[in-house]
N, C-alpha and C positions, 0 to 999 in steps of 0.2 A: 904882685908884679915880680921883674927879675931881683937877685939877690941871693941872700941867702939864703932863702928857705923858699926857692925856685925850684931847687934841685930836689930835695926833698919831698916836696909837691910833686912832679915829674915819677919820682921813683917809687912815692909809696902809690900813686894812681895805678902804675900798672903792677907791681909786685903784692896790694891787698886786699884781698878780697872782702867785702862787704862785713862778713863774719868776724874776719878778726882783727876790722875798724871797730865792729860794735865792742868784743872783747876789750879791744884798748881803753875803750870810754869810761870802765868799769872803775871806780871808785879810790880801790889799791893801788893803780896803776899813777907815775908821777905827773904833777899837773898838767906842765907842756905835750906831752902826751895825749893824753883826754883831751887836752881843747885840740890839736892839729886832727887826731882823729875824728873828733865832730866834726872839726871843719872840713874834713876830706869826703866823711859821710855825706853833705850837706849839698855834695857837688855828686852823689854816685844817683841818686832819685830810685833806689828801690826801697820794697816797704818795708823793710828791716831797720833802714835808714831813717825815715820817716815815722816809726815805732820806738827809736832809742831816741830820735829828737822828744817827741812826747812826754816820752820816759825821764829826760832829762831837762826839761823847761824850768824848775828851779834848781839846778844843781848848784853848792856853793859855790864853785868856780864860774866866775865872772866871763871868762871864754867861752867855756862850756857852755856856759846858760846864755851867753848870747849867739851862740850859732846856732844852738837847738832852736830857739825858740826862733828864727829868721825860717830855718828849716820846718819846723811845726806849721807853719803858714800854708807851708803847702798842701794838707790836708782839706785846705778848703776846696781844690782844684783837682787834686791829683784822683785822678779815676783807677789806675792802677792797683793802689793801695787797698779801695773798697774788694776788690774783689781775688785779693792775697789770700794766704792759709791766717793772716793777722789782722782782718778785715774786724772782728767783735773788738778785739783793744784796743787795735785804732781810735775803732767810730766810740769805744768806753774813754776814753782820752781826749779826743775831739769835744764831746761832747762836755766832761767836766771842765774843760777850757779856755768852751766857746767863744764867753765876752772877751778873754784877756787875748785871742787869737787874729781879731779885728786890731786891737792894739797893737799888737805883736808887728802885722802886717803893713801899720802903717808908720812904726818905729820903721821895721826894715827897710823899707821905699824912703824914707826922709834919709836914713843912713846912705843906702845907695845914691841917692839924688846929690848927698853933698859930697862922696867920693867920688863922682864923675865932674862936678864940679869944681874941684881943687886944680 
């Protein structure tokens, strides 16, 4: 919502390109960083986006790893994806994380259900 990290949402949506949201996510990079950037990811639905969430499903960081993996869900759905230049890792990522991606999905939706709830 509005706040302080309104604006920042606002600015980095139109100022970053998919690329160098994934770049941010990268490891090196300071905490608060990599998680706003997944979470910025998590809202752009291309397959790059959708490939670093994968990529990222268990990263140490407790942000990180839970925006990915809200983001990772989509895979179930997302038709675009299959048929990207990243269509083989995807569906090699999807696949090794099948069972925990039902879970994932229904973590996500109970999370959502009790933020609209508040």
């Amino acid at each position: 919502g509005p706040g302080a990290g309104g604006g920042a949402w606002g600015a980095a949506r139109g100022e970053v390109t998919v690329a160098q949201l994934v770049a941010l996510t990268a490891p090196g990079e300071p905490p608060e960083r990599r998680a706003l950037a997944m979470q910025l990811l998590a809202c752009s639905y291309e397959p790059e986006a959708l490939l670093t969430a994968l990529r990222l499903v268990d990263d140490p960081l407790p942000a990180v790893r839970a925006a990915a993996r809200g983001d990772a869900c989509r895979v179930l759905w997302d038709r675009a994806a299959a048929r990207s230049p990243h269509a083989d890792e995807i569906r090699a990522l999807a696949e090794r994380h099948r069972e925990r991606l039902t879970v994932w999905l229904a973590e996500t939706r109970r999370r959502n259900r009790a933020l609209r709830n508040r």
